[in-house]
N, CA, C and O atoms as a Maestro MAE file, in Angstrom:
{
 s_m_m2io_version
 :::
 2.0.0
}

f_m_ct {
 s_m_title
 :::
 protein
 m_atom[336] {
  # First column is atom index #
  i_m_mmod_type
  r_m_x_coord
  r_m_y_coord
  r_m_z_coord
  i_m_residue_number
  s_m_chain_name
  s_m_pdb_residue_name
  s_m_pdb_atom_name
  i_m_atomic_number
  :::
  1 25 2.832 59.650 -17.304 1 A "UNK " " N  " 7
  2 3 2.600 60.962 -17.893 1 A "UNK " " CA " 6
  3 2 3.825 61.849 -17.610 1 A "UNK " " C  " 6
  4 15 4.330 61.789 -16.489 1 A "UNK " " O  " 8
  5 25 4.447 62.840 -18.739 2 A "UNK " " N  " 7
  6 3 5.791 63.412 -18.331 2 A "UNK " " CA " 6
  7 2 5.121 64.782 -17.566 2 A "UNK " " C  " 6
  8 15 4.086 65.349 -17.916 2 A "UNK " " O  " 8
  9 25 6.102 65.193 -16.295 3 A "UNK " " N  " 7
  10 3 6.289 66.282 -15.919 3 A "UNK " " CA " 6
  11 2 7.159 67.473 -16.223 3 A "UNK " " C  " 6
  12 15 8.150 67.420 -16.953 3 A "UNK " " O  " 8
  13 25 6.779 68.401 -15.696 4 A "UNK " " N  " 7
  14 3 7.934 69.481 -15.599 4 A "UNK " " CA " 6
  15 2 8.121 70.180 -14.712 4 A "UNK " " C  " 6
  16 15 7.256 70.256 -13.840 4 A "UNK " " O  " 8
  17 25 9.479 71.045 -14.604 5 A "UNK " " N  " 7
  18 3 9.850 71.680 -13.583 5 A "UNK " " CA " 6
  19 2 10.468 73.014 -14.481 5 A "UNK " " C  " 6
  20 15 11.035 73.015 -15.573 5 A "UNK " " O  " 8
  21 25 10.246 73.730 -13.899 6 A "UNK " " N  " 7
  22 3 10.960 75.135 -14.015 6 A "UNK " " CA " 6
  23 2 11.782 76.064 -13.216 6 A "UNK " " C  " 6
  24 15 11.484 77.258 -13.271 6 A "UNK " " O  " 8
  25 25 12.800 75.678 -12.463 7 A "UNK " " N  " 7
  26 3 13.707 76.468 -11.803 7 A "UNK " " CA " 6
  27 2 13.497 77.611 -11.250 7 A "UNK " " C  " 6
  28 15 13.867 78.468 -12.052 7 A "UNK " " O  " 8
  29 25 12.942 78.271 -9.933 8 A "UNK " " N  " 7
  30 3 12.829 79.496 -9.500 8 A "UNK " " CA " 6
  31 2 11.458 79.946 -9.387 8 A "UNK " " C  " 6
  32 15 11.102 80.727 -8.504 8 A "UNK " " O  " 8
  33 25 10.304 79.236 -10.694 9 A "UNK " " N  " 7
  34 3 8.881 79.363 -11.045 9 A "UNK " " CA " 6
  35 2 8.363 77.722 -10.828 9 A "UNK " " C  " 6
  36 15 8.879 77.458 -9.742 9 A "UNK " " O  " 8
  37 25 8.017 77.141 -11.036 10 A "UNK " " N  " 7
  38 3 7.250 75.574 -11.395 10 A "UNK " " CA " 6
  39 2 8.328 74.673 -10.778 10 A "UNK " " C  " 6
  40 15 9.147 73.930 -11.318 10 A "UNK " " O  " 8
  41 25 7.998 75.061 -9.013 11 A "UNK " " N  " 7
  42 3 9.488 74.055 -8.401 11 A "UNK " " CA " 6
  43 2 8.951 72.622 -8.115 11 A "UNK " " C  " 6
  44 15 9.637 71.743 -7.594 11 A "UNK " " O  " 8
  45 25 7.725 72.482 -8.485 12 A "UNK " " N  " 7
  46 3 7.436 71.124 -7.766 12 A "UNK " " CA " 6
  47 2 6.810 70.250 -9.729 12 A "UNK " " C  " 6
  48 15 6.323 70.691 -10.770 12 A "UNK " " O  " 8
  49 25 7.133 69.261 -9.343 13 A "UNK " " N  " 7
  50 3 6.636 68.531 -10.896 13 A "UNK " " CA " 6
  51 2 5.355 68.806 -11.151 13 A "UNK " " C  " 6
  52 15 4.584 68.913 -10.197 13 A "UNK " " O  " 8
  53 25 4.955 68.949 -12.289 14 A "UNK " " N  " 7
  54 3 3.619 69.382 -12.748 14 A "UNK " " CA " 6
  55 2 3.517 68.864 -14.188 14 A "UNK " " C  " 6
  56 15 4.250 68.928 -15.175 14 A "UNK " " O  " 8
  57 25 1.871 68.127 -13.821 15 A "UNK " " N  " 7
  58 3 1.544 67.643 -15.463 15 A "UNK " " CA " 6
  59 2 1.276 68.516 -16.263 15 A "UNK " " C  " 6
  60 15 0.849 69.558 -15.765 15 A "UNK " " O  " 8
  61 25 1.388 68.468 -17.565 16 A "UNK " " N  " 7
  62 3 1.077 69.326 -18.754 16 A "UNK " " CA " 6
  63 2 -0.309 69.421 -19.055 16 A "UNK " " C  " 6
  64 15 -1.080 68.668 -19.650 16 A "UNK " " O  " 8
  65 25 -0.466 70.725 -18.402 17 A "UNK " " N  " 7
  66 3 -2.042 70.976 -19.007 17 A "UNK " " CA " 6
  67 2 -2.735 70.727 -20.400 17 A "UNK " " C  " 6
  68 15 -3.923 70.417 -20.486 17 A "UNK " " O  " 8
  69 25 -1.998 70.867 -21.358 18 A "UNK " " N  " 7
  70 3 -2.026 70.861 -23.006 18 A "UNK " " CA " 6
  71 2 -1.845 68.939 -23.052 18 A "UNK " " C  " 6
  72 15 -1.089 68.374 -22.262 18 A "UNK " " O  " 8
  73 25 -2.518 68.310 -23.905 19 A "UNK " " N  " 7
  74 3 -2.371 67.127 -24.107 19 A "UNK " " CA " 6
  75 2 -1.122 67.287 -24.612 19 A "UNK " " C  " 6
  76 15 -0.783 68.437 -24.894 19 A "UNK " " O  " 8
  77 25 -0.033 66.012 -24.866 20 A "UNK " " N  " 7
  78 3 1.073 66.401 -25.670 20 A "UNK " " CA " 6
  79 2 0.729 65.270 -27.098 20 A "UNK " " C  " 6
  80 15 0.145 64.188 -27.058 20 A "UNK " " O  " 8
  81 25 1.239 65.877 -28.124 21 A "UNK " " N  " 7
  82 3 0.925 65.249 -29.843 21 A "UNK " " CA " 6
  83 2 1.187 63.784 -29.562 21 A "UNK " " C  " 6
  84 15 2.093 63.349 -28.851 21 A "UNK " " O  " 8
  85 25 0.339 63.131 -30.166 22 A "UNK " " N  " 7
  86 3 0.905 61.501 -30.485 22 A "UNK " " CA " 6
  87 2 1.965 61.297 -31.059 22 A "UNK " " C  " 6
  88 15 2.318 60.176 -30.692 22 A "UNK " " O  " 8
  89 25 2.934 61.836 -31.968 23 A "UNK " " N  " 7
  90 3 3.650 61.409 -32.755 23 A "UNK " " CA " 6
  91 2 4.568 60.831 -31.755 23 A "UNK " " C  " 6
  92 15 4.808 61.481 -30.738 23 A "UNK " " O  " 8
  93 25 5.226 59.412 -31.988 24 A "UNK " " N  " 7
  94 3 6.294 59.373 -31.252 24 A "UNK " " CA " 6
  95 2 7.854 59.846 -31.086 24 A "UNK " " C  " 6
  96 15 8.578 59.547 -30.136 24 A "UNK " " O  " 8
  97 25 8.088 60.367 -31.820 25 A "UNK " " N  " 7
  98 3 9.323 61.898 -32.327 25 A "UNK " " CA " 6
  99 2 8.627 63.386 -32.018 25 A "UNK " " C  " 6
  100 15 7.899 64.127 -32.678 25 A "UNK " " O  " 8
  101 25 9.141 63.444 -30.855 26 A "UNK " " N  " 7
  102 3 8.617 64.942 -29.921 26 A "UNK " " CA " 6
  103 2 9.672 65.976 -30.771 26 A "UNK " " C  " 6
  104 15 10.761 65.436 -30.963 26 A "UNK " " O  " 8
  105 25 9.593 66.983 -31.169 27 A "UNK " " N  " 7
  106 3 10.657 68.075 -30.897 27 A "UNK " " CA " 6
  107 2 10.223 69.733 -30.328 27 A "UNK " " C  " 6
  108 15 9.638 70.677 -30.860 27 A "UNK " " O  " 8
  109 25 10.677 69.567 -29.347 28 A "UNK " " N  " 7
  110 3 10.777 70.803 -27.948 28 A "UNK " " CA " 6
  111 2 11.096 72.160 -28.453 28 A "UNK " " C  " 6
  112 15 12.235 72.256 -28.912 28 A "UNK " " O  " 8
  113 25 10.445 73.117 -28.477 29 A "UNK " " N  " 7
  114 3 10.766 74.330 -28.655 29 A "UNK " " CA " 6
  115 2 10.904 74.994 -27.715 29 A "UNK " " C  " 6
  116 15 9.794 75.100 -27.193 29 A "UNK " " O  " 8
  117 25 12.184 75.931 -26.746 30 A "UNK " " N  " 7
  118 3 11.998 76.514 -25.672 30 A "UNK " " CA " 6
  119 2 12.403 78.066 -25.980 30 A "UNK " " C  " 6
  120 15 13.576 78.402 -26.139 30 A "UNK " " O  " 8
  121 25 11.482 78.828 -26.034 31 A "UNK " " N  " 7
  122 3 11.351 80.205 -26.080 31 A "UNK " " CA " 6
  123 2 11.469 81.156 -25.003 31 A "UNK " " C  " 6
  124 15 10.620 80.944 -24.137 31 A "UNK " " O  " 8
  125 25 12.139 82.017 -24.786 32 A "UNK " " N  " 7
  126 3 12.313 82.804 -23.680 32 A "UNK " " CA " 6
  127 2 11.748 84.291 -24.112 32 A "UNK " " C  " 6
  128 15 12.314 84.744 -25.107 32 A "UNK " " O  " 8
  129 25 10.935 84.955 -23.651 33 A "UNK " " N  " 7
  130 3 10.800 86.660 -24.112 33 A "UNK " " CA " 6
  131 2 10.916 87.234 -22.706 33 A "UNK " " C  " 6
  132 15 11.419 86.732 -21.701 33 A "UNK " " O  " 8
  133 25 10.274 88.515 -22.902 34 A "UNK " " N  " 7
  134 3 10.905 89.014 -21.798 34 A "UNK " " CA " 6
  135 2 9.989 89.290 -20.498 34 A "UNK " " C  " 6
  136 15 10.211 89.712 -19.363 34 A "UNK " " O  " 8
  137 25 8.806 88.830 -21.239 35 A "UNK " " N  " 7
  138 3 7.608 88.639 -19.980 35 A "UNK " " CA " 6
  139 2 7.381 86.834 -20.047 35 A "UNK " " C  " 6
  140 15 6.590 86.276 -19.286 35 A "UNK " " O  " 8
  141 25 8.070 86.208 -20.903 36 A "UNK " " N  " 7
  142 3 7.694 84.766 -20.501 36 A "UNK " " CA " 6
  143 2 8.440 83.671 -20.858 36 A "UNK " " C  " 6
  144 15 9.463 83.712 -21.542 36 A "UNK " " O  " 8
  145 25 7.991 82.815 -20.454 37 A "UNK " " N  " 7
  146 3 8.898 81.420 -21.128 37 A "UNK " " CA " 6
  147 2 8.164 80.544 -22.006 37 A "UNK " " C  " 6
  148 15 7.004 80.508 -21.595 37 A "UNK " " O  " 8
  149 25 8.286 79.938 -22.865 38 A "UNK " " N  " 7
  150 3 7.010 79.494 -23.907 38 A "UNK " " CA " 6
  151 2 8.095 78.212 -24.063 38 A "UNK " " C  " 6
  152 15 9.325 78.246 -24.089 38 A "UNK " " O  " 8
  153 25 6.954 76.801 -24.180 39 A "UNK " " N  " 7
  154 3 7.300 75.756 -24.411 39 A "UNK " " CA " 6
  155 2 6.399 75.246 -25.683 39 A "UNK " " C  " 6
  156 15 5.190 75.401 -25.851 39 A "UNK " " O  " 8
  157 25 7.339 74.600 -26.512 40 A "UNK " " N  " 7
  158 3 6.367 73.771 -27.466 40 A "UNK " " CA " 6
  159 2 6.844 72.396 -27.506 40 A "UNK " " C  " 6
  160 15 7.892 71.982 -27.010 40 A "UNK " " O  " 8
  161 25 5.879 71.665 -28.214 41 A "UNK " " N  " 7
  162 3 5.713 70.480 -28.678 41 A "UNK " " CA " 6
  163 2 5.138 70.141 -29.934 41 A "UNK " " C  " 6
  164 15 3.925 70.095 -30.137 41 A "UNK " " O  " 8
  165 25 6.140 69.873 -30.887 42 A "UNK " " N  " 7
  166 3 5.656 69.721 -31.992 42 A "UNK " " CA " 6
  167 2 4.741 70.590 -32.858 42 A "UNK " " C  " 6
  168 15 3.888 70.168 -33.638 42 A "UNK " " O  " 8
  169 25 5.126 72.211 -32.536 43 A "UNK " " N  " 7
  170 3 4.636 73.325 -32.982 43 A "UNK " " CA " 6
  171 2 3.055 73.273 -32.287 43 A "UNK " " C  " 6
  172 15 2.012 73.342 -32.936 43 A "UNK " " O  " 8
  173 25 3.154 73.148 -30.942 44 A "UNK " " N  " 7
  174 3 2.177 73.108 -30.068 44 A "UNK " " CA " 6
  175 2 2.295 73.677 -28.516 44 A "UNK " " C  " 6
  176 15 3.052 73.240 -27.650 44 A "UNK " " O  " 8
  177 25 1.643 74.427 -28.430 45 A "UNK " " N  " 7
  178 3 2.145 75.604 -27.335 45 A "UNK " " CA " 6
  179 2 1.927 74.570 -25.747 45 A "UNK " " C  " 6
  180 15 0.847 74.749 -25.184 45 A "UNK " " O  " 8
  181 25 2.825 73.641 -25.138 46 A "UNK " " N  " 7
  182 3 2.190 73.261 -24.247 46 A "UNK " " CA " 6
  183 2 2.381 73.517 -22.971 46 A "UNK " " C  " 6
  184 15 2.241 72.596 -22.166 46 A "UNK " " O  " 8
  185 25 2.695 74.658 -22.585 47 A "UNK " " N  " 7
  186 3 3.517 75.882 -21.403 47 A "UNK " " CA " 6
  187 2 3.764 77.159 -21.665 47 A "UNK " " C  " 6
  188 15 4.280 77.681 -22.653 47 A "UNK " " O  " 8
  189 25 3.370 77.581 -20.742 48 A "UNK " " N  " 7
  190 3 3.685 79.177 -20.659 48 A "UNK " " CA " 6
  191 2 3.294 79.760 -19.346 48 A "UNK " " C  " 6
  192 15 2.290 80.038 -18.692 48 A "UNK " " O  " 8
  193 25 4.758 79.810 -19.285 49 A "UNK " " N  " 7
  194 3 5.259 80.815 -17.575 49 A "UNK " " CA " 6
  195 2 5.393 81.946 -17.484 49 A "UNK " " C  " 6
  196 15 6.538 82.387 -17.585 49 A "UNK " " O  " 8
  197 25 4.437 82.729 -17.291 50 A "UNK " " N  " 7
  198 3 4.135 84.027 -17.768 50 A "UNK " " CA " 6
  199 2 4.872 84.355 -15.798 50 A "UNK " " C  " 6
  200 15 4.291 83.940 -14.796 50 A "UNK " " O  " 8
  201 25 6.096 85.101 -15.781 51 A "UNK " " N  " 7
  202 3 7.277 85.507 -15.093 51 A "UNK " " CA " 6
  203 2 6.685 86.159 -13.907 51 A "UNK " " C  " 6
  204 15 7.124 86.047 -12.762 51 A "UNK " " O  " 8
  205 25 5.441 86.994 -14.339 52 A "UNK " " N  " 7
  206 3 4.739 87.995 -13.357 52 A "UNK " " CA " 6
  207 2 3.657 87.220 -12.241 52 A "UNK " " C  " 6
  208 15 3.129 87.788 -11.284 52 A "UNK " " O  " 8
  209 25 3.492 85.920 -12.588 53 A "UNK " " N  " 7
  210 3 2.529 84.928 -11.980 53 A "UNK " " CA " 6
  211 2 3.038 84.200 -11.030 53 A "UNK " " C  " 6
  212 15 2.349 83.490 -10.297 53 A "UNK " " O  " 8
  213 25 4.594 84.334 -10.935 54 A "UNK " " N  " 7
  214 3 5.380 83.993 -9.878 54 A "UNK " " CA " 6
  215 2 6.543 85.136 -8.835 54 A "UNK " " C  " 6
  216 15 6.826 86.333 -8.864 54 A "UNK " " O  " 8
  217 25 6.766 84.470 -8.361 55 A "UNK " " N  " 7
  218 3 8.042 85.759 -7.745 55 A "UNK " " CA " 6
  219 2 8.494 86.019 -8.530 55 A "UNK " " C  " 6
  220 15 8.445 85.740 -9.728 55 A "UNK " " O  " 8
  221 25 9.181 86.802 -7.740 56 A "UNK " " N  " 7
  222 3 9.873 88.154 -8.412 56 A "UNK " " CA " 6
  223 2 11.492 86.999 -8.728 56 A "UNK " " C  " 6
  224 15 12.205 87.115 -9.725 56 A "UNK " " O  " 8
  225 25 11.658 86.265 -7.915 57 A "UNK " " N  " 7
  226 3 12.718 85.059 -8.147 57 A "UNK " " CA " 6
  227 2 12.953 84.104 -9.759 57 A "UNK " " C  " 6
  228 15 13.978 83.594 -10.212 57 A "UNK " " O  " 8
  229 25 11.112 84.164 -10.486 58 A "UNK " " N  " 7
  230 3 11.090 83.423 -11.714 58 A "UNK " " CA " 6
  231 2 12.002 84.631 -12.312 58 A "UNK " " C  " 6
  232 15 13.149 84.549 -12.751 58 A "UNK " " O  " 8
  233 25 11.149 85.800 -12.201 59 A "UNK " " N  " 7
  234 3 11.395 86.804 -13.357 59 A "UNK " " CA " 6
  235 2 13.243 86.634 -13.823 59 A "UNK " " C  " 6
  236 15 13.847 86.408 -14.872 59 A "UNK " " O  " 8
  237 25 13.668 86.911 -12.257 60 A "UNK " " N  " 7
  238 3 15.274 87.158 -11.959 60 A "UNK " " CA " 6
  239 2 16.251 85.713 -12.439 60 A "UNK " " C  " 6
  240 15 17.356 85.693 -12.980 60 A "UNK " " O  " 8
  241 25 15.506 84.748 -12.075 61 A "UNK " " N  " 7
  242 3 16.219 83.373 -12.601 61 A "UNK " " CA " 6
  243 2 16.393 83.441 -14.299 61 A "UNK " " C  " 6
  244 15 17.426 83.312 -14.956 61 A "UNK " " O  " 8
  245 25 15.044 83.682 -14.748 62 A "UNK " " N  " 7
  246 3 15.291 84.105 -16.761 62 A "UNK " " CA " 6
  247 2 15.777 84.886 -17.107 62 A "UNK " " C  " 6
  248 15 16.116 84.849 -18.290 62 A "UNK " " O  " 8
  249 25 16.074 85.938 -16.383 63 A "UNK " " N  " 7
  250 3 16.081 87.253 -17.161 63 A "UNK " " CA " 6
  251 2 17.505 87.631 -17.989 63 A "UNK " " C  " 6
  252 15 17.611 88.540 -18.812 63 A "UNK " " O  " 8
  253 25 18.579 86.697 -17.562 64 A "UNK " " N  " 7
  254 3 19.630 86.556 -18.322 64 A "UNK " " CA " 6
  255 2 20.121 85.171 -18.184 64 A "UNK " " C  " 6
  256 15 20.786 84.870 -17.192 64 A "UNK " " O  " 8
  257 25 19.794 84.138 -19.276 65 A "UNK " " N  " 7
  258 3 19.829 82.949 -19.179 65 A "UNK " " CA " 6
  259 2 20.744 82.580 -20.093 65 A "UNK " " C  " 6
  260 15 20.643 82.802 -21.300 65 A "UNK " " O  " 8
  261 25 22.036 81.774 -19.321 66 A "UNK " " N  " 7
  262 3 22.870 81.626 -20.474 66 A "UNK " " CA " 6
  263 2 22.671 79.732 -21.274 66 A "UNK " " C  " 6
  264 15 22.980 79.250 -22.364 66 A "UNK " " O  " 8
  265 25 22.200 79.340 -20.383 67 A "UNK " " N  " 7
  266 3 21.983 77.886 -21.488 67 A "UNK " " CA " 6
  267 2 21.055 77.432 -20.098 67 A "UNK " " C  " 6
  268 15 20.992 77.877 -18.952 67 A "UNK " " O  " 8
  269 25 20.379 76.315 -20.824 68 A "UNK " " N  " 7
  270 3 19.615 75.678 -20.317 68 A "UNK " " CA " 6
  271 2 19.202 74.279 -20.439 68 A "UNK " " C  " 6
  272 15 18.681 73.830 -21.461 68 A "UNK " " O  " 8
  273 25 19.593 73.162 -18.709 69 A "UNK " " N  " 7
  274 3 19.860 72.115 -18.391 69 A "UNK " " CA " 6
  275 2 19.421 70.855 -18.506 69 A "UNK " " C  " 6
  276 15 18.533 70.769 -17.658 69 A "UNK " " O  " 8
  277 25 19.498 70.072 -18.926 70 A "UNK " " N  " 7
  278 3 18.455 68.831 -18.869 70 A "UNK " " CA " 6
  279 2 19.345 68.209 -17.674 70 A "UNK " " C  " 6
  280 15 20.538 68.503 -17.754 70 A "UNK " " O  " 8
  281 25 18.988 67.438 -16.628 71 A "UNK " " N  " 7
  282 3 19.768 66.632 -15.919 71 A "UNK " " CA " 6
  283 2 19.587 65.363 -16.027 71 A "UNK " " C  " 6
  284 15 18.562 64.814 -15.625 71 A "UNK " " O  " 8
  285 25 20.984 64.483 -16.824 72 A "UNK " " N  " 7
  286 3 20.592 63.281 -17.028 72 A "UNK " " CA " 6
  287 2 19.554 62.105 -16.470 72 A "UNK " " C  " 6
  288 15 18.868 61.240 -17.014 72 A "UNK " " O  " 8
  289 25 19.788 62.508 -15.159 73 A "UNK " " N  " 7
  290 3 19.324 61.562 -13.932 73 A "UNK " " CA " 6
  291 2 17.859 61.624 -13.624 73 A "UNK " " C  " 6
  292 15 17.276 60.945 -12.779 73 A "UNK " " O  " 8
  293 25 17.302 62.588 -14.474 74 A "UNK " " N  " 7
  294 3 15.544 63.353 -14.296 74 A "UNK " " CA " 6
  295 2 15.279 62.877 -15.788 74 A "UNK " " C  " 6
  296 15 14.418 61.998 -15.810 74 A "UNK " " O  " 8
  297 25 15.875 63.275 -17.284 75 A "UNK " " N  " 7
  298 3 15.305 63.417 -18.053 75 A "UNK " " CA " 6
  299 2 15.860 61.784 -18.844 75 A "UNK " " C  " 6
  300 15 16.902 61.349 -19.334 75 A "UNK " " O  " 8
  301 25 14.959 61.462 -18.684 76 A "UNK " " N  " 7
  302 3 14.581 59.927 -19.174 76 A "UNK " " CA " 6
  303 2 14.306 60.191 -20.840 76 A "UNK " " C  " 6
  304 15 14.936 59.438 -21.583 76 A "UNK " " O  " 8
  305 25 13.572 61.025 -21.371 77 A "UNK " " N  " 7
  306 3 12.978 60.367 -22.841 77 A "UNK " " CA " 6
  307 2 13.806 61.275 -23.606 77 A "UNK " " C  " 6
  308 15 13.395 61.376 -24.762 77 A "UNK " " O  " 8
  309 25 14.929 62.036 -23.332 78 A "UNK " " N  " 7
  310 3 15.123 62.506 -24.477 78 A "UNK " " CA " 6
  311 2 16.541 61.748 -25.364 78 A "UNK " " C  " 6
  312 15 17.146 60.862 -24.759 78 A "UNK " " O  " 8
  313 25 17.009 62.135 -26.770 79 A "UNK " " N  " 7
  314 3 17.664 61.545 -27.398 79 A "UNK " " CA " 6
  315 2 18.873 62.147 -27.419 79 A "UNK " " C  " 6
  316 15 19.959 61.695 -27.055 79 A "UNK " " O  " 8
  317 25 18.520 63.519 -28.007 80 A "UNK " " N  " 7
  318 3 19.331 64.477 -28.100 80 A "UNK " " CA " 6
  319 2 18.948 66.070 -27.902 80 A "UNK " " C  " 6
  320 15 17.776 66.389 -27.698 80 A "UNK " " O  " 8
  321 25 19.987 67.034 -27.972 81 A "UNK " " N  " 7
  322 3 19.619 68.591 -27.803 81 A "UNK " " CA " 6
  323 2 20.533 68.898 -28.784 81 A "UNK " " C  " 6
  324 15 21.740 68.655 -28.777 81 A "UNK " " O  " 8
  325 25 19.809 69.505 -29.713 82 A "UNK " " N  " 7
  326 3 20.319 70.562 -30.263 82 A "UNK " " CA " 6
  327 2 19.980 72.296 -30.171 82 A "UNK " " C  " 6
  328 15 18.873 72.799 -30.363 82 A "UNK " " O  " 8
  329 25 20.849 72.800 -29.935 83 A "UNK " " N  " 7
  330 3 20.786 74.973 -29.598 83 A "UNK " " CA " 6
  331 2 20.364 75.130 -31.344 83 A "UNK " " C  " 6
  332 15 20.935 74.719 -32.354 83 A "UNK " " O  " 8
  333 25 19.145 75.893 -31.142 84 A "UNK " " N  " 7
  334 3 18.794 77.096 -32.460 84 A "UNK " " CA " 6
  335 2 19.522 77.751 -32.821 84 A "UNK " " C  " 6
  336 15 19.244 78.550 -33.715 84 A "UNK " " O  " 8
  :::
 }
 m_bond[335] {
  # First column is bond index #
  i_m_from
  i_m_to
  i_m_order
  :::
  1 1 2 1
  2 2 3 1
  3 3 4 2
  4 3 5 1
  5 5 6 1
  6 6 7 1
  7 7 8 2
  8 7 9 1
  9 9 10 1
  10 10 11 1
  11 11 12 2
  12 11 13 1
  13 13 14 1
  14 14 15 1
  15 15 16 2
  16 15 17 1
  17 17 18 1
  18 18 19 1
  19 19 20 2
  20 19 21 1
  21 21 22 1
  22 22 23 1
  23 23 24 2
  24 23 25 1
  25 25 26 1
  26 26 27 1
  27 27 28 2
  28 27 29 1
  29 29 30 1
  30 30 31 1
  31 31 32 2
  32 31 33 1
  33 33 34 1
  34 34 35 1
  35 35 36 2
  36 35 37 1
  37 37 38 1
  38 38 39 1
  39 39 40 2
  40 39 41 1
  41 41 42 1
  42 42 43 1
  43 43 44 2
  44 43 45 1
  45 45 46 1
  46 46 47 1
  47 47 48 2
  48 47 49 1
  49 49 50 1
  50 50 51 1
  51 51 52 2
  52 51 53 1
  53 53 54 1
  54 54 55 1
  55 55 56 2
  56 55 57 1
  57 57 58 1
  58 58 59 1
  59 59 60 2
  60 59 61 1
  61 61 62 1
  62 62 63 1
  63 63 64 2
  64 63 65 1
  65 65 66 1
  66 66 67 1
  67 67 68 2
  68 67 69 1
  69 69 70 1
  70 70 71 1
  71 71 72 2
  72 71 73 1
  73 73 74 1
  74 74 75 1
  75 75 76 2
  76 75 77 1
  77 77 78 1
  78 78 79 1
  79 79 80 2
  80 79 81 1
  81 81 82 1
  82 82 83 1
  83 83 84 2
  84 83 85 1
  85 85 86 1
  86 86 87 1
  87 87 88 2
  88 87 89 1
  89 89 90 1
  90 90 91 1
  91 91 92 2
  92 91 93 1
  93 93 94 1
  94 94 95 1
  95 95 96 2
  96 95 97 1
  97 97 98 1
  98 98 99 1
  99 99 100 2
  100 99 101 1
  101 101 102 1
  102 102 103 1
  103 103 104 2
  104 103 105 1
  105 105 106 1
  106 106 107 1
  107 107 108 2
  108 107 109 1
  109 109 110 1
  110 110 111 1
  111 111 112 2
  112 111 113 1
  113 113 114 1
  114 114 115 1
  115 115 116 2
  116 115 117 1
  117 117 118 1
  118 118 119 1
  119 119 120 2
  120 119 121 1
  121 121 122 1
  122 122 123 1
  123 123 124 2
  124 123 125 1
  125 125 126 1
  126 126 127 1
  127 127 128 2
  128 127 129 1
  129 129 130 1
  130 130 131 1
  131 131 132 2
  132 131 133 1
  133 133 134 1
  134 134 135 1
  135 135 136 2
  136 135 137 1
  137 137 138 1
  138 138 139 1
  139 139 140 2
  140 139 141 1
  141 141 142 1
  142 142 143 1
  143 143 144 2
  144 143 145 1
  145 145 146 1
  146 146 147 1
  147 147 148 2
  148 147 149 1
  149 149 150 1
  150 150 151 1
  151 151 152 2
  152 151 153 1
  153 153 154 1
  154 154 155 1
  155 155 156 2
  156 155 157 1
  157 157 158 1
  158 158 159 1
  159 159 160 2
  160 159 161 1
  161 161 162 1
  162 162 163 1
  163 163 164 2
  164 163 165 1
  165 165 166 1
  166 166 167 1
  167 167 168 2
  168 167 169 1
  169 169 170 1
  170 170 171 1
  171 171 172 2
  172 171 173 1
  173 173 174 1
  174 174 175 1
  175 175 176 2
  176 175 177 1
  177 177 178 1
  178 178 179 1
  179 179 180 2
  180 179 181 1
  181 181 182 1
  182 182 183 1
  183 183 184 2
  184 183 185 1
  185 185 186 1
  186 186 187 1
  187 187 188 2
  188 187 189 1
  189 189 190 1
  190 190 191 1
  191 191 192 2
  192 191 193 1
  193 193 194 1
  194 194 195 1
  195 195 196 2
  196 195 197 1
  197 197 198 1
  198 198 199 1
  199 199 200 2
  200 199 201 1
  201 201 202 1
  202 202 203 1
  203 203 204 2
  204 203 205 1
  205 205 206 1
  206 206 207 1
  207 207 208 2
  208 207 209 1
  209 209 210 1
  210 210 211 1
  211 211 212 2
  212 211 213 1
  213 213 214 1
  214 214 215 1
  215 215 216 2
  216 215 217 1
  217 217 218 1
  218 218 219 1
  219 219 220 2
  220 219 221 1
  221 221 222 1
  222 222 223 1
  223 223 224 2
  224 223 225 1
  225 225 226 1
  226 226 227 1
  227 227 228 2
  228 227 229 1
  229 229 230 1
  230 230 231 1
  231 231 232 2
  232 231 233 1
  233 233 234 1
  234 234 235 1
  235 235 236 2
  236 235 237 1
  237 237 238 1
  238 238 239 1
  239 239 240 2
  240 239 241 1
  241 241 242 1
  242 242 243 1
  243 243 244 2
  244 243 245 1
  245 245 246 1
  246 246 247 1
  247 247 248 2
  248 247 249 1
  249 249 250 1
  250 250 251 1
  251 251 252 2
  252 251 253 1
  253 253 254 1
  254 254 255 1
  255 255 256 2
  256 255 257 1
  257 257 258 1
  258 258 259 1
  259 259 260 2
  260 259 261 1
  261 261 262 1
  262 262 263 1
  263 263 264 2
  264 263 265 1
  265 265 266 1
  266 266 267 1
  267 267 268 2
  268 267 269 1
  269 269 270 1
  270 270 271 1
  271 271 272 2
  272 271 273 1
  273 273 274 1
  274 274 275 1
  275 275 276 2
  276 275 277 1
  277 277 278 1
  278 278 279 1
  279 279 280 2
  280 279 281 1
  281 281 282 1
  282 282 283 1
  283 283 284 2
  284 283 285 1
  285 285 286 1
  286 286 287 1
  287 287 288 2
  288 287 289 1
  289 289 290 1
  290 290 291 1
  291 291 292 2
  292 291 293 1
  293 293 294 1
  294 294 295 1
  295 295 296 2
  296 295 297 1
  297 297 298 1
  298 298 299 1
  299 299 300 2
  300 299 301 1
  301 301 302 1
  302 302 303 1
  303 303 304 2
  304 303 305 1
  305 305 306 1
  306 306 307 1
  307 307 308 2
  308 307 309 1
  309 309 310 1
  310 310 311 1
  311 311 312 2
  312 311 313 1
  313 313 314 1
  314 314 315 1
  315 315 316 2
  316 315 317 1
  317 317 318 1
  318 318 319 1
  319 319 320 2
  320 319 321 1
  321 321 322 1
  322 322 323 1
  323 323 324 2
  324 323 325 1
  325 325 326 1
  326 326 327 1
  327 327 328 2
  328 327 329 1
  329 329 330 1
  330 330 331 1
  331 331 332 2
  332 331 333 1
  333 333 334 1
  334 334 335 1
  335 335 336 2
  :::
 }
}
């Protein structure tokens, strides 16, 4: 089952509450606002780090985010990244 981590908020791996879609071609939507971080899957909401539910450290880690990391050595299933 895949995990996640979130830098500063969600430091320890955690399963995805939201089932994730069967299709076997995932594509990841990562949304940032200014009270949260929103993840999708396949136009499927399956995260949301609402900034205020953690330290004051989540808020400060997003709050000016200039790109954001996959680390080869952790992220096993993906193919590619493309920036919106």
């Amino acid at each position: 089952m895949p995990t996640y981590k979130i830098s500063s908020c969600v430091t320890s791996e955690t399963s995805f509450s939201t089932t994730l879609p069967s299709e076997q071609e995932k594509i990841w939507t990562i949304t940032k606002t200014d009270t949260a971080l929103i993840i999708m899957c396949n136009g499927i909401e399956v995260v949301e780090v609402i900034y205020a539910n953690y330290e004051d450290a989540c808020a400060n880690a997003w709050n000016d985010v200039a790109k954001i990391l996959f680390y080869p050595g952790n992220d096993t299933a993906s193919d590619e990244y493309r920036q919106g």
